[in-house]
KOLFI-126343 format. One record per residue: chain; residue number from 1; x, y negated, z of N, C-alpha, C, O, CB in turn. Coordinates in steps of 0.1 Angstrom, whole numbers, plus 5000, padded with zeros to 4 digits. Glycine has a CB too. Example, Ala and Ser with C-alpha at 12.3 -4.5 7.8 and 13.67 -1.06 7.14 Angstrom:
KOLFI-126343
> chain|resi|n.x|n.y|n.z|ca.x|ca.y|ca.z|c.x|c.y|c.z|o.x|o.y|o.z|cb.x|cb.y|cb.z
> A|1|5132|5057|5078|5123|5045|5078|5132|5033|5078|5142|5033|5085|5113|5045|5090
> A|2|5128|5022|5071|5137|5011|5071|5129|5000|5079|5134|4989|5080|5141|5006|5057
//
This chain:
KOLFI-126343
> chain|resi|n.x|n.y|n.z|ca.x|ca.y|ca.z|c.x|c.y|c.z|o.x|o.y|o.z|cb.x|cb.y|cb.z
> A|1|8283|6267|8773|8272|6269|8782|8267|6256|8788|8254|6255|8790|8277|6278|8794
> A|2|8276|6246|8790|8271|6233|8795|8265|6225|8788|8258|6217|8793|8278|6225|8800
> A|3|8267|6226|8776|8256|6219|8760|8246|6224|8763|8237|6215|8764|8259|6223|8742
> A|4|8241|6239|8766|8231|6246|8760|8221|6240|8773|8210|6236|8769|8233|6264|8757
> A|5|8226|6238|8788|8219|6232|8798|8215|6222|8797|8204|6219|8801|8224|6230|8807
> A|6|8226|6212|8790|8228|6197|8792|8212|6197|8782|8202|6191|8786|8246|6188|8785
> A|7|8214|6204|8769|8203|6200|8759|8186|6202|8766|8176|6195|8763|8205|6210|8745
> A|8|8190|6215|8776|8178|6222|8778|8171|6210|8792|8159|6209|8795|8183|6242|8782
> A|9|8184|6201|8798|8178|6196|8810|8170|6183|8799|8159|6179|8801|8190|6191|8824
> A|10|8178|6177|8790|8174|6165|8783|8159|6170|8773|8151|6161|8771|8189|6158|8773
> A|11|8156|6181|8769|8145|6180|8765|8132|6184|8774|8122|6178|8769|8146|6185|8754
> A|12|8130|6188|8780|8128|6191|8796|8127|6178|8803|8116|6175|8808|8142|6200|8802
> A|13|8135|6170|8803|8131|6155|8810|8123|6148|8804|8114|6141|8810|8140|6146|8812
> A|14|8125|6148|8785|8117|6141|8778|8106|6147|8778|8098|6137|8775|8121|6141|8766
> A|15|8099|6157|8779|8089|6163|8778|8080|6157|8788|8070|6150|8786|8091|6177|8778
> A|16|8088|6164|8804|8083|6156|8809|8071|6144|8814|8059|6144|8817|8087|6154|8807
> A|17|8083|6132|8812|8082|6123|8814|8070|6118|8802|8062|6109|8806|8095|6118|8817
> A|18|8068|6121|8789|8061|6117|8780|8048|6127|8782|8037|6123|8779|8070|6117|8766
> A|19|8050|6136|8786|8033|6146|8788|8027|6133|8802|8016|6129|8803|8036|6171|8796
> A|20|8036|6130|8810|8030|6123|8820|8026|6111|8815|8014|6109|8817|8038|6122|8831
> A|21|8032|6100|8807|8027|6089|8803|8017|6093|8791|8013|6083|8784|8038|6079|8800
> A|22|8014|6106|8786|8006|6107|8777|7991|6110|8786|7980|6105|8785|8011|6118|8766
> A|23|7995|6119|8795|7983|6122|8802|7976|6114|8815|7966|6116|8821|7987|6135|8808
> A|24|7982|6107|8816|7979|6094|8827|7974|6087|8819|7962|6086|8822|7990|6085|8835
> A|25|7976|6080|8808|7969|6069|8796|7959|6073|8791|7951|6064|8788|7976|6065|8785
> A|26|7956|6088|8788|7946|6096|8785|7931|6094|8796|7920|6088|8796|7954|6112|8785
> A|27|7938|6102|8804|7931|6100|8819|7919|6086|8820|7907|6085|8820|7946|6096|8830
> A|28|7931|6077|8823|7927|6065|8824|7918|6057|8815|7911|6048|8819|7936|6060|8825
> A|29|7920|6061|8799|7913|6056|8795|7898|6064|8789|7889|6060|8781|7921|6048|8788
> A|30|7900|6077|8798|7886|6085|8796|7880|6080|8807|7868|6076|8806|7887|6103|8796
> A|31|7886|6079|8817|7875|6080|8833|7877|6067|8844|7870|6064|8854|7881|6095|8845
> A|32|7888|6060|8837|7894|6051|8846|7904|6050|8856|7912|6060|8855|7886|6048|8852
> A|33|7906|6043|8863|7918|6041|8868|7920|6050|8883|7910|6052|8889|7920|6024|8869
> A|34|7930|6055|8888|7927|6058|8900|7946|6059|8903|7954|6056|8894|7914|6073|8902
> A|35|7949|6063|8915|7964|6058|8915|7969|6066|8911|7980|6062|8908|7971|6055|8926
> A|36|7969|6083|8908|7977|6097|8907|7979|6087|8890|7990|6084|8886|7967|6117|8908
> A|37|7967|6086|8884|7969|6081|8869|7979|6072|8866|7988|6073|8858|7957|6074|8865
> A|38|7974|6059|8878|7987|6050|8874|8001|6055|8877|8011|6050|8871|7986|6036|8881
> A|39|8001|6064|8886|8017|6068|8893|8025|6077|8878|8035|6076|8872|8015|6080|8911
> A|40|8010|6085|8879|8018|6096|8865|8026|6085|8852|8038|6085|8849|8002|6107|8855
> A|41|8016|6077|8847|8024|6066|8838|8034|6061|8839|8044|6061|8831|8019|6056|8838
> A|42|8031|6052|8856|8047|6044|8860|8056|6053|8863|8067|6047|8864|8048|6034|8874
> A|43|8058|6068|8865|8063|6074|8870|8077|6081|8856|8089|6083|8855|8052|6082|8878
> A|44|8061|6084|8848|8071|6086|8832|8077|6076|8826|8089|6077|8822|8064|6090|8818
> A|45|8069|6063|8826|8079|6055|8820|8092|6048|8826|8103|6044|8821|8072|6045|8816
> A|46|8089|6049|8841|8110|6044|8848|8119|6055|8843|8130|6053|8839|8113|6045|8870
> A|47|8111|6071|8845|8121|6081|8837|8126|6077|8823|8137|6074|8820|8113|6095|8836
> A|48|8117|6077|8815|8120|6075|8805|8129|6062|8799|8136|6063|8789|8110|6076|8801
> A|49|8128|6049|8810|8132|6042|8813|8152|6042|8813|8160|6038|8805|8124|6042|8823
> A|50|8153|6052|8828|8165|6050|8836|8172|6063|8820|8184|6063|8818|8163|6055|8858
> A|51|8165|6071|8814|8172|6080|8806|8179|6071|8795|8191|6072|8792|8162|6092|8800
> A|52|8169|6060|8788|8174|6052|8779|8184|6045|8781|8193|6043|8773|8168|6047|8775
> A|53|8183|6038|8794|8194|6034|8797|8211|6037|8803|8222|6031|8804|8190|6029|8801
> A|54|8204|6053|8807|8216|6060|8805|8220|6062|8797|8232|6063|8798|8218|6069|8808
> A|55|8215|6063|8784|8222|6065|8767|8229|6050|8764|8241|6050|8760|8207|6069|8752
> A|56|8223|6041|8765|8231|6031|8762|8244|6025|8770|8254|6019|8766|8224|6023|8760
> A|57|8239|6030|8783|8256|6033|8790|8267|6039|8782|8277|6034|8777|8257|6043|8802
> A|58|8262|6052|8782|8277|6061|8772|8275|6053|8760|8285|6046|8760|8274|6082|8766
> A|59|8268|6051|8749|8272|6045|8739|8286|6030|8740|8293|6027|8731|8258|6041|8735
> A|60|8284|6025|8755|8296|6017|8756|8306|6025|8753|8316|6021|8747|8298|6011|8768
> A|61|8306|6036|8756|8323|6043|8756|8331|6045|8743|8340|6053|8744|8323|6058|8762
> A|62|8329|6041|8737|8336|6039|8727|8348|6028|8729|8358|6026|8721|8327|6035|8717
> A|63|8344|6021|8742|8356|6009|8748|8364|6018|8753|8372|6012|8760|8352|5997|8761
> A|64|8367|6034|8753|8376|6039|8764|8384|6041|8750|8390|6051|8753|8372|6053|8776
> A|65|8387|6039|8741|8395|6044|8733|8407|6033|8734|8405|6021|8738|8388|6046|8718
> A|66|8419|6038|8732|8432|6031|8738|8438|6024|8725|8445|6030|8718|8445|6042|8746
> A|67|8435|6013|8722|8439|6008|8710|8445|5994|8711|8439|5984|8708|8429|6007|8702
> A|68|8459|5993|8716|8467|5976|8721|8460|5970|8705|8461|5976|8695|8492|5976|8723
> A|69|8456|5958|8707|8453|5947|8701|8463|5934|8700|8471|5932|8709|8443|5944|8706
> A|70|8461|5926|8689|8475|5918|8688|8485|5920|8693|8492|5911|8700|8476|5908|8691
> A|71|8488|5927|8692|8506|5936|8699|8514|5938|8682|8514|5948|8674|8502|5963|8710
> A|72|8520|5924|8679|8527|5921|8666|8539|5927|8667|8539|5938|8671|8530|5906|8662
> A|73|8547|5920|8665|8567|5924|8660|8572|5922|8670|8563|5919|8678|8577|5914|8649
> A|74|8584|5921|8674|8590|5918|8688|8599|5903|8683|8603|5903|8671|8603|5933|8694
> A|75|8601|5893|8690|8602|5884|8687|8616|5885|8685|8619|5896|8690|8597|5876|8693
> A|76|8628|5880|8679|8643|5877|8674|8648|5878|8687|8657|5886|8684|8647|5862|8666
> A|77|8649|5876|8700|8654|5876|8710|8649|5885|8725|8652|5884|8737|8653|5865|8710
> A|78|8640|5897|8716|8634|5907|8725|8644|5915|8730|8653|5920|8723|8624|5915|8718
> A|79|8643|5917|8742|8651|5924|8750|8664|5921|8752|8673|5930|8750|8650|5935|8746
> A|80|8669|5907|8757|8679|5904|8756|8691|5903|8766|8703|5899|8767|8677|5897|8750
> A|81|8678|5909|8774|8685|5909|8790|8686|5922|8791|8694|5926|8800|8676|5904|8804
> A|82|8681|5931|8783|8686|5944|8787|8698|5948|8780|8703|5941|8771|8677|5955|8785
> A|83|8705|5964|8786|8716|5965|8777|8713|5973|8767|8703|5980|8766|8728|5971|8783
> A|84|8723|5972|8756|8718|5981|8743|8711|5991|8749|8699|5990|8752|8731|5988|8733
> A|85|8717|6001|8750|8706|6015|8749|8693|6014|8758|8686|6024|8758|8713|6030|8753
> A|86|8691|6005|8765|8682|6001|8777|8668|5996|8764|8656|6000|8764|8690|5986|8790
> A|87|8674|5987|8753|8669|5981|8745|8666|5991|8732|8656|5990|8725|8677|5970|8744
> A|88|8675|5999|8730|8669|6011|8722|8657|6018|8728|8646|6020|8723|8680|6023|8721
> A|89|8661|6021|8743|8648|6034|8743|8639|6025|8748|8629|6033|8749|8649|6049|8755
> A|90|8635|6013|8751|8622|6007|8756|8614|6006|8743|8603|6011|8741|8625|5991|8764
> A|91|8625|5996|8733|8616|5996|8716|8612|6003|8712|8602|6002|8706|8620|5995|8706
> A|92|8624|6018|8713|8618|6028|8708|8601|6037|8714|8594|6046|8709|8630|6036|8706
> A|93|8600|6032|8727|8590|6035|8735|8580|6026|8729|8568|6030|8728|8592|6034|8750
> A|94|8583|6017|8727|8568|6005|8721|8563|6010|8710|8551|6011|8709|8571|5988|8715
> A|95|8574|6014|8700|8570|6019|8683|8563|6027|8683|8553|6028|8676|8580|6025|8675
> A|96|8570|6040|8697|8559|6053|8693|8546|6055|8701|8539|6065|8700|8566|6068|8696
> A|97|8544|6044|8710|8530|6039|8715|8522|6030|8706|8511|6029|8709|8532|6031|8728
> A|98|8526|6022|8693|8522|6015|8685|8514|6025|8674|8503|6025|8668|8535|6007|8681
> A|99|8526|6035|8674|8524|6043|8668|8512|6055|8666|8504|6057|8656|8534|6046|8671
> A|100|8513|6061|8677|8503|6072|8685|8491|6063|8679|8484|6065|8669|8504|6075|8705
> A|101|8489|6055|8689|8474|6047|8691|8471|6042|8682|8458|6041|8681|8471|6038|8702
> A|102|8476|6037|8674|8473|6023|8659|8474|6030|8651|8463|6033|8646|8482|6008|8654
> A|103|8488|6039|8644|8492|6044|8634|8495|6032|8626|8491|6033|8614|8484|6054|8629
> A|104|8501|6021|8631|8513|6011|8627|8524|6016|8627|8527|6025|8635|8514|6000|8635
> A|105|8530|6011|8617|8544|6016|8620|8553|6002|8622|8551|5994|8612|8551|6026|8609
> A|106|8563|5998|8634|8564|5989|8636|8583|5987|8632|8588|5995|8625|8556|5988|8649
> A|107|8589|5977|8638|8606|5978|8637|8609|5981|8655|8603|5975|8664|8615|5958|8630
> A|108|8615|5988|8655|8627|5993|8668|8639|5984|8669|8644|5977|8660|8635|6009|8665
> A|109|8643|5986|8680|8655|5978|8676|8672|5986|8682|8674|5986|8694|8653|5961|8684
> A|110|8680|5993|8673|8688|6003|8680|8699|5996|8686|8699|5983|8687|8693|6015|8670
> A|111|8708|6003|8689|8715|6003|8702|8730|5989|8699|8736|5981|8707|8721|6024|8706
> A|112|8732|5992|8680|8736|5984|8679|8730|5966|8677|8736|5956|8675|8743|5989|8672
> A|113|8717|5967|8678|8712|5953|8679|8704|5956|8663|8703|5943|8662|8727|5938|8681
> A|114|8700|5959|8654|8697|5958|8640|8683|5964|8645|8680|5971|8655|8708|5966|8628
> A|115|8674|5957|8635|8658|5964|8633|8659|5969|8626|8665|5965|8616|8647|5959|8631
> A|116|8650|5983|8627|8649|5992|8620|8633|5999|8617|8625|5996|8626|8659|5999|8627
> A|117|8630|6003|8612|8616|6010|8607|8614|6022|8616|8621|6031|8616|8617|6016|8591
> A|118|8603|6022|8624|8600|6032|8635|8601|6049|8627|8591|6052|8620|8583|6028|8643
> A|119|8610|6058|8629|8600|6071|8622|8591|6081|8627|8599|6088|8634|8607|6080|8617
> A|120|8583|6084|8628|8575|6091|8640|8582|6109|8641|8589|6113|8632|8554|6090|8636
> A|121|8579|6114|8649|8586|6130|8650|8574|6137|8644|8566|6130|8639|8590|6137|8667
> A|122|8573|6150|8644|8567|6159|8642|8556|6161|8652|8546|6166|8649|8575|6168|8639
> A|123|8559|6158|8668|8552|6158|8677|8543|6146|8681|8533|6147|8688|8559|6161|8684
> A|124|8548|6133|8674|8539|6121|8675|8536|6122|8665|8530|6111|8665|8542|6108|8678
> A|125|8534|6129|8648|8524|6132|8642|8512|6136|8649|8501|6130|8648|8527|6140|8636
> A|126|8514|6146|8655|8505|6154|8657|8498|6150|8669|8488|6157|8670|8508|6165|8656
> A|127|8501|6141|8679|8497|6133|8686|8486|6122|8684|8476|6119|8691|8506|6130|8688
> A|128|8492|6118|8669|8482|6106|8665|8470|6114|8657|8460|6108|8655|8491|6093|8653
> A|129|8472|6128|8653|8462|6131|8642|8450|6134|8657|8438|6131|8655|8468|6147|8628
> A|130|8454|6141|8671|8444|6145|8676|8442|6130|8686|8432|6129|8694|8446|6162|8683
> A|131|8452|6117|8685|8443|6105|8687|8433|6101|8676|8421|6100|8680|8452|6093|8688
> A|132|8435|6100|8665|8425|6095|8654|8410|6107|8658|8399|6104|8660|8434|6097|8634
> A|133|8416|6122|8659|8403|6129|8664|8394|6127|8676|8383|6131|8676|8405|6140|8666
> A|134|8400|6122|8685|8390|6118|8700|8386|6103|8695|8376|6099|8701|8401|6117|8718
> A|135|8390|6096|8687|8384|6084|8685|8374|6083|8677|8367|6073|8676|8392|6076|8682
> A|136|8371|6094|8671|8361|6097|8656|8353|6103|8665|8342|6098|8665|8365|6106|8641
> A|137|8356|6113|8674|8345|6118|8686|8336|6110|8694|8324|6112|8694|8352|6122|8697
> A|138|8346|6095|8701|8338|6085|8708|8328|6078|8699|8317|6074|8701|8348|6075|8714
> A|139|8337|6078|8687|8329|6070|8679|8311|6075|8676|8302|6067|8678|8338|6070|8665
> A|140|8309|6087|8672|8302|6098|8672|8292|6099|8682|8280|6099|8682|8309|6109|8672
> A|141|8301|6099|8693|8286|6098|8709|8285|6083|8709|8274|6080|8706|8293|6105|8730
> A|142|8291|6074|8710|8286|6062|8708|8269|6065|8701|8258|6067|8705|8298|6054|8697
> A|143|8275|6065|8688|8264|6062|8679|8254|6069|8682|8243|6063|8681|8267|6066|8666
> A|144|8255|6083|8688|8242|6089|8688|8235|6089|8697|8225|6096|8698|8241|6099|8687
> A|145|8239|6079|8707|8239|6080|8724|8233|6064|8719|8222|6064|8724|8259|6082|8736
> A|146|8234|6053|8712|8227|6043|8709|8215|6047|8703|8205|6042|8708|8234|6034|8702
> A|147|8212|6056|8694|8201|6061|8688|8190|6067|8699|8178|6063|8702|8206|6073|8678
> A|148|8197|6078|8705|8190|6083|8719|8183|6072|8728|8171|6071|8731|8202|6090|8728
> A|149|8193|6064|8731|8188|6052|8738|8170|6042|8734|8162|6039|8743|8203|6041|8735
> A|150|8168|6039|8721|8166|6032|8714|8151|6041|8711|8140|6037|8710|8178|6030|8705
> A|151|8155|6058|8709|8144|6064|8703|8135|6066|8720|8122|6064|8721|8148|6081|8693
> A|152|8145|6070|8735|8141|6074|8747|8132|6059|8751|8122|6062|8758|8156|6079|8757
> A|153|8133|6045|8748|8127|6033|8752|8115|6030|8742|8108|6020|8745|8139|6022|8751
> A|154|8112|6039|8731|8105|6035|8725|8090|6047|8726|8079|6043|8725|8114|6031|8712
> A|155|8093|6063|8729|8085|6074|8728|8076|6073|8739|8064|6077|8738|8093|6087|8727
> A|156|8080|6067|8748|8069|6060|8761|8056|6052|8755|8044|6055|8756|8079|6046|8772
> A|157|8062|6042|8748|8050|6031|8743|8041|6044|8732|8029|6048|8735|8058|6013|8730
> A|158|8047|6049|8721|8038|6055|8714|8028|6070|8722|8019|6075|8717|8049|6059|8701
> A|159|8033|6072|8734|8029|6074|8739|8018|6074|8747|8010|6083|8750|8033|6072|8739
> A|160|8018|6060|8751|8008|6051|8758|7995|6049|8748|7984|6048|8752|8015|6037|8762
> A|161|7999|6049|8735|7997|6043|8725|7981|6053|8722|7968|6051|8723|8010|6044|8715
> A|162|7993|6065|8717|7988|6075|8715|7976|6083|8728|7965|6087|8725|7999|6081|8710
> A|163|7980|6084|8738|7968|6086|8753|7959|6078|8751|7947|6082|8753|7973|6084|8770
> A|164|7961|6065|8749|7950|6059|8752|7937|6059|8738|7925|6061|8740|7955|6044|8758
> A|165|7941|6058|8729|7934|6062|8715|7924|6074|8718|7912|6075|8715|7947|6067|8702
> A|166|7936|6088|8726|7927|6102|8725|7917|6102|8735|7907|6108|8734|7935|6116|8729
> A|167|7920|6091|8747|7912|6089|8758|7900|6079|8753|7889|6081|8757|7922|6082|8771
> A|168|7901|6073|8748|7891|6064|8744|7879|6072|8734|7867|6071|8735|7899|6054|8737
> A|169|7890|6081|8723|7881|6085|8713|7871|6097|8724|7859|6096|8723|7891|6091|8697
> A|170|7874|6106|8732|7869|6118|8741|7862|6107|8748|7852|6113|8752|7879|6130|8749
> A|171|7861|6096|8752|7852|6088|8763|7841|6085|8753|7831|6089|8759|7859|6073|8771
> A|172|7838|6080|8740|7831|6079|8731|7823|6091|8730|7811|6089|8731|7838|6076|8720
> A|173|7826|6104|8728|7821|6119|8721|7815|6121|8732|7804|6126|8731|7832|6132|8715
> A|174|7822|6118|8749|7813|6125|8759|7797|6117|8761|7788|6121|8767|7821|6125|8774
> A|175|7799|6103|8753|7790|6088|8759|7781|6097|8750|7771|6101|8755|7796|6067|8754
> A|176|7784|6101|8736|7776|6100|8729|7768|6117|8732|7756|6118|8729|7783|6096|8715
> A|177|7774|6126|8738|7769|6142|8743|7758|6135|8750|7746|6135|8746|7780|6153|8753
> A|178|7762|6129|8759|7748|6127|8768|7736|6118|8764|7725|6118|8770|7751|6120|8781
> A|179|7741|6112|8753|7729|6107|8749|7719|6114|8742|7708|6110|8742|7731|6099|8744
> A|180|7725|6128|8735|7720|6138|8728|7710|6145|8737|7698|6149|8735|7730|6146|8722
> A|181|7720|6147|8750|7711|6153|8760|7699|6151|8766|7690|6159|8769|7715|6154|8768
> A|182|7699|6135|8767|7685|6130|8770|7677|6127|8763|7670|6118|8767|7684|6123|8775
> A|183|7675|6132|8752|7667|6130|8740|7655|6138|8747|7645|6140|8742|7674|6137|8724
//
């Protein structure tokens, strides 16, 4: 239900905001300037504006994905202040966080002191398969949320573009009616 809003408020804003910078440039360049004209313009384009740059906000979010970086091996003398099993379950806590989030598989170190090859459970399987899925998600609004951004900063100018062309060409057709008239 909140997609079907979310979509219905975003095309609805776009509409908008671009009928206003179409019809203010129109306006203006049929009859001239007056302030409702200029407001309608400046008014669509900060909308259109503050929307694009709300899209390229979310497109940051792709930084929320939890991925430790240079996080290597544990060095020969890791954990050496703790006691064995203190040093089992911490390693083994690094592996299956290494694990989950990277899908590295790293060395543990068990209780008698020996490294060993992390094995993941059946539950940090399935952990990492619906991490790799929220990250292909972010990845996804990222992307489309940069596109949005990119197309919302640019439909203003063509816009403008486009009003002032129709405004110009109808200021021509009316110049030229009245000249018919006074024939």
């Amino acid at each position: 239900m909140s997609a079907w809003a979310n979509f219905i408020f975003d095309v609805g804003m776009l509409a908008a905001t671009l009928i206003a910078v179409f019809e203010g440039t129109r306006r203006i360049a049929y009859d001239g300037y007056t302030r409702k004209r200029v407001l309608a313009v400046l008014v669509g384009i900060i909308l259109c504006a503050l929307l694009s740059a709300l899209q390229f906000y979310v497109s940051t979010w792709d930084s929320l994905k939890f991925e430790p970086k240079g996080v290597g091996e544990m060095a020969l003398d890791w954990g050496k202040d703790f006691s064995p099993a203190q040093r089992e379950h911490v390693s083994l806590a690094r592996a299956s966080i290494m694990y989950t989030s990277t899908g590295t598989l790293v060395d543990y170190i068990d209780s008698s002191g020996t490294r060993k090859k992390y094995a993941p459970t059946q539950a940090e399987l399935k952990q990492r398969e619906s991490t790799v899925s929220v990250n292909q998600q972010l990845d996804t609004l990222s992307q489309n949320a940069y596109a949005n951004g990119f197309r919302l900063a640019l439909f203003p100018m063509f816009a403008l573009l486009i009003g002032w062309l129709i405004g110009r060409d109808q200021r021509h057709v009316a110049a030229n009616q009245s000249l018919q008239d006074g024939r």
